[in-house]
C-alpha positions as CSV (number, residue, x, y, z in Angstrom):
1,X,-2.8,-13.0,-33.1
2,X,-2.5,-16.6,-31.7
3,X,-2.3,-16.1,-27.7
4,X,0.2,-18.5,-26.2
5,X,-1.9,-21.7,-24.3
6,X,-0.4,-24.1,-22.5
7,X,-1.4,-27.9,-23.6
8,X,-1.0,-28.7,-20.0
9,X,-0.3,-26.6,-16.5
10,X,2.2,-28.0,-14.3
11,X,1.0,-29.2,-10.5
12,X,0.5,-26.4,-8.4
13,X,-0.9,-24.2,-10.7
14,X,-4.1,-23.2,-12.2
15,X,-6.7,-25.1,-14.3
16,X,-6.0,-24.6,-18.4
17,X,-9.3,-23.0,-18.6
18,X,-8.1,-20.2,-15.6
19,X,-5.0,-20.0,-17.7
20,X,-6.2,-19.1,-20.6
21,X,-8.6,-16.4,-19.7
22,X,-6.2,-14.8,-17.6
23,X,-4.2,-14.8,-20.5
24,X,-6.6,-13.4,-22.5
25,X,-7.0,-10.4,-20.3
26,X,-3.8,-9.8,-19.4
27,X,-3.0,-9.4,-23.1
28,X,-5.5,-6.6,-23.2
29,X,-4.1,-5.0,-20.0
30,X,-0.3,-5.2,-20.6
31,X,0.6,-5.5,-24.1
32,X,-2.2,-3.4,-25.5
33,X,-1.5,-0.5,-23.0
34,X,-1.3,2.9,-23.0
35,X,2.4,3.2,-22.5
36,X,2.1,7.0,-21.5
37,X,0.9,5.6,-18.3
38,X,4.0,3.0,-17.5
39,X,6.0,5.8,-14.7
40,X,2.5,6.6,-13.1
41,X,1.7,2.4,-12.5
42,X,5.4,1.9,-11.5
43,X,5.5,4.9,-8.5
44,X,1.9,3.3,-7.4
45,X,3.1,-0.2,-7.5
46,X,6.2,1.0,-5.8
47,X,4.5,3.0,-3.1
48,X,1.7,0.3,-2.0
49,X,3.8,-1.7,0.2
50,X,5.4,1.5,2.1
51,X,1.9,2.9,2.2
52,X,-0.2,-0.2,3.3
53,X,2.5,0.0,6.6
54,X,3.4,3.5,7.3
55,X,0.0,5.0,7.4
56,X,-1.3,2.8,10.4
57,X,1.9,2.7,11.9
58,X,1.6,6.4,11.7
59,X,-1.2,6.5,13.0
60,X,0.0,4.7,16.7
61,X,2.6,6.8,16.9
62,X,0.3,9.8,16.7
63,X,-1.5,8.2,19.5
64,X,1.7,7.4,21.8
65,X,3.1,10.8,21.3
66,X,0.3,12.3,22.3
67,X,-0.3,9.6,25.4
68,X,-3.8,8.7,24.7
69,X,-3.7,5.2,25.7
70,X,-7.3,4.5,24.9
71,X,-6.7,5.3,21.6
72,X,-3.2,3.5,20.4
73,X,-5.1,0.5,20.5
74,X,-6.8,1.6,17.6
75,X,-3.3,1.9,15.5
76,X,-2.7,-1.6,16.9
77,X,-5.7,-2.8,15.2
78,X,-5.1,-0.9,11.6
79,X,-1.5,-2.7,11.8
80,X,-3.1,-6.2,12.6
81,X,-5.9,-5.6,9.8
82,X,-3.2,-5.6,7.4
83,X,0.2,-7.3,8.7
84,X,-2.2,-11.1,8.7
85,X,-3.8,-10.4,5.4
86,X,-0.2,-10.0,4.3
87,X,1.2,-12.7,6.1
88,X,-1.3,-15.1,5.1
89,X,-0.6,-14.0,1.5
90,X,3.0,-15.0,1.4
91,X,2.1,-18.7,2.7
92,X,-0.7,-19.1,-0.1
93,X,2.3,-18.0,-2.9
94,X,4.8,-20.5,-1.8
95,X,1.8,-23.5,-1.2
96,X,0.7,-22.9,-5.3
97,X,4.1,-21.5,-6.6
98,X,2.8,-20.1,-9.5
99,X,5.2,-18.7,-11.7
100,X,5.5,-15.2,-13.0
101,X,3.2,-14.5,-16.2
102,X,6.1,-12.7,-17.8
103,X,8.4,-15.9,-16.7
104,X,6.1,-18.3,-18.7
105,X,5.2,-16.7,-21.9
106,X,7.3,-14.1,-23.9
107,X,4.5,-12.1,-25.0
108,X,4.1,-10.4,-21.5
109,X,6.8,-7.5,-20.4
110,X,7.7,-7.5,-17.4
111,X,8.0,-3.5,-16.1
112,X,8.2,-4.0,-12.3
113,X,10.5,-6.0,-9.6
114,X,8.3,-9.1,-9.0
115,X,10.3,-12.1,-7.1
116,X,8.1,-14.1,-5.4
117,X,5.6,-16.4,-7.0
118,X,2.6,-15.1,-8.4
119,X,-0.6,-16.0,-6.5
120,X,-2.0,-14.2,-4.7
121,X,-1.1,-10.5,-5.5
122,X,0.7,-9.8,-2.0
123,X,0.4,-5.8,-3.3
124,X,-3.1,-6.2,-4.3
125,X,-3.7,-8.0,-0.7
126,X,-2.1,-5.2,0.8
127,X,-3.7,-2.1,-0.6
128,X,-7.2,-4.2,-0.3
129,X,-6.2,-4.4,3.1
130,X,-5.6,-1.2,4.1
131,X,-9.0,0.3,2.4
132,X,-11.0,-2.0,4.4
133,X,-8.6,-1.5,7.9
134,X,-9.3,2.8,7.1
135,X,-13.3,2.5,5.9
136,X,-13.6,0.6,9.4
137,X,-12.0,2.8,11.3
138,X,-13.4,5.8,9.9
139,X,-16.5,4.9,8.0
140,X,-16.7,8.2,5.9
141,X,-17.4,8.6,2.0
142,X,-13.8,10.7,2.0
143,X,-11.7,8.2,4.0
144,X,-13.9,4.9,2.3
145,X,-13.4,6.5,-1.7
146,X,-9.7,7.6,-1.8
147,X,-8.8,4.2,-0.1
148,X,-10.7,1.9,-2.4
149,X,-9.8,3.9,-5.3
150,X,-6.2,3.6,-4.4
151,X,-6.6,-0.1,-4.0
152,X,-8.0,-0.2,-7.4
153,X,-5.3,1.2,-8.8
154,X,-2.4,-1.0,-7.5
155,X,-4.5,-3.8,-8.2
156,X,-4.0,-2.7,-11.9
157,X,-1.0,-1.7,-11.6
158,X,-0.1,-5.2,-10.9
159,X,-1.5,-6.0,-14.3
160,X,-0.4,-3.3,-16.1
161,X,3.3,-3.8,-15.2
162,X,2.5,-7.5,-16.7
163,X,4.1,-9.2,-13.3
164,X,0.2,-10.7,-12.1
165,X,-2.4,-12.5,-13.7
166,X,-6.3,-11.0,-13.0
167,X,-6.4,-14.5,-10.9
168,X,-4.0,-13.2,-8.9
169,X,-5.4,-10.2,-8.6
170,X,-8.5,-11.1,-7.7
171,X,-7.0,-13.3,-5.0
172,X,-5.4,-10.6,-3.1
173,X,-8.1,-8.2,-3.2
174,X,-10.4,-11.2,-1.6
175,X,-7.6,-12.1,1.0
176,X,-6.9,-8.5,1.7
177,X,-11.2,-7.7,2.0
178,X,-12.2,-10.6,3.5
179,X,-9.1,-11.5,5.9
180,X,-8.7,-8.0,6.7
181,X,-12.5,-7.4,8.0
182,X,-12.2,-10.8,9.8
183,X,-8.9,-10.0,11.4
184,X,-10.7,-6.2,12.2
185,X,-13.7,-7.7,13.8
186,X,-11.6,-11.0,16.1
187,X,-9.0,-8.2,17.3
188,X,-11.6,-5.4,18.1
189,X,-13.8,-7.8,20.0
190,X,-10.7,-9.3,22.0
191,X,-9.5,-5.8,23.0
192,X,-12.5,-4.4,23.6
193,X,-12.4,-1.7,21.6
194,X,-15.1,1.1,21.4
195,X,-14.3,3.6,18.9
196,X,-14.4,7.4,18.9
């Protein structure tokens, strides 16, 4: 089969030659499927967001509750490892505006809610996020594998669901790593924060 390539990418979007692997891939990944697996990657894509907030938020109420004041500072820093990521993810989407793969070419079905634009991943960012935000707060195989493999998951979930490109993708899970261990390291240093 012929894959649909564009003769020429509007401004604000990707190179042809991004295009067209991304393309490529996501053909593999979301028309070649295994459609047994479409209500399993629609309750992870579905839960990421809720997840990515509830569990450190959680996590500072624990601490208020329980009136340990040096240590709701650490739920303060889990919610500011992921709420900039996040944040920062939104402005990238509406500065390249890059419209939805399944908006663009026909080929692609679309099996999830997807409104904004489509780089960078803001679910991917999240879940990316929130790995790196637990592994640094707790630094244990059994917090670090369950987190990253969860993050994994949405990521391809995203893919799977055919409402990102792997460029996309790839863009969250570096803005949610990268941004979130940066945001981690500035806010434990300016509160002073020793952990237990």
């Amino acid at each position: 089969m012929q894959l649909p390539v564009p003769d020429t990418i509007r401004p604000g979007t990707f190179p042809a030659y991004i295009e067209k692997i991304d393309i490529a891939v996501l053909y593999q990944l979301n028309c070649q499927r295994a459609t047994y697996l479409d209500s399993v990657m629609e309750f992870i894509t579905d839960l990421a967001p809720t997840l990515t907030f509830a569990i450190p938020s959680l996590i500072l109420l624990f601490f208020l509750i329980r009136k340990e004041k040096k240590r709701w500072i650490e739920g303060v820093l889990l919610l500011l490892t992921v709420s900039i990521p996040a944040l920062l993810t939104t402005v990238i989407k509406w500065y390249f505006d890059r419209p939805r793969p399944f908006s663009v070419y026909e080929i692609f079905e679309k099996l999830s809610v997807a409104g904004s634009p489509s780089f960078p991943s803001g679910h991917t960012t999240d879940a990316m996020a929130l790995a790196i935000a637990l592994s640094l707060w707790r630094p244990k195989w059994y917090v670090i594998i369950p987190s990253f493999l969860w993050a994994f998951l949405t990521a391809w979930s995203r893919m799977h669901l055919g409402v990102h490109y792997p460029s996309d993708v790839l863009g969250g899970a570096f803005i949610g790593l990268f941004f979130g261990s940066l945001t981690w390291w500035l806010a434990k240093r300016s509160f002073n924060v020793t952990l237990s």
